[in-house]
N, C-alpha and C positions, 0 to 999 in steps of 0.2 A: 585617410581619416576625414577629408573633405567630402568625400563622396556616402561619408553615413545618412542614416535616414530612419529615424527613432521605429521604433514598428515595425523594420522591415526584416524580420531575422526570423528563419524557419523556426520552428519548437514544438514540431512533432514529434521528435524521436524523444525531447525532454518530458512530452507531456503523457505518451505511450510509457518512457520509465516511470512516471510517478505514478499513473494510474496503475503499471503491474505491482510497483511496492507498495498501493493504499490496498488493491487486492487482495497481495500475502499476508499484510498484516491485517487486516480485516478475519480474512481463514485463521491464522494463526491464532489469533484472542477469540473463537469460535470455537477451534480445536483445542483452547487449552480450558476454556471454560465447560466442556461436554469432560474434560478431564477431570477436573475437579467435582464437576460434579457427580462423575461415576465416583469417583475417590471417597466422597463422602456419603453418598448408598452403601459402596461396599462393606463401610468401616464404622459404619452404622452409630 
């Protein structure tokens, strides 16, 4: 524990996860928005 050093901790791998999950859900509220709005043409 003496040997810490604020800053010094990789978080690539953490910031490659977040960026794929702000991604999916980026596409996902994309895809359900083109959803709905097909939904509401069809049903006129």
């Amino acid at each position: 524990m003496a040997d810490y050093k604020p800053g010094n901790m990789d978080i690539r791998v953490q910031e490659r996860t977040f960026a794929g999950f702000v991604r999916f859900v980026t596409v996902s509220v994309v895809v359900i928005i083109c959803f709905l709005v097909f939904l509401a043409l069809v049903n006129g």
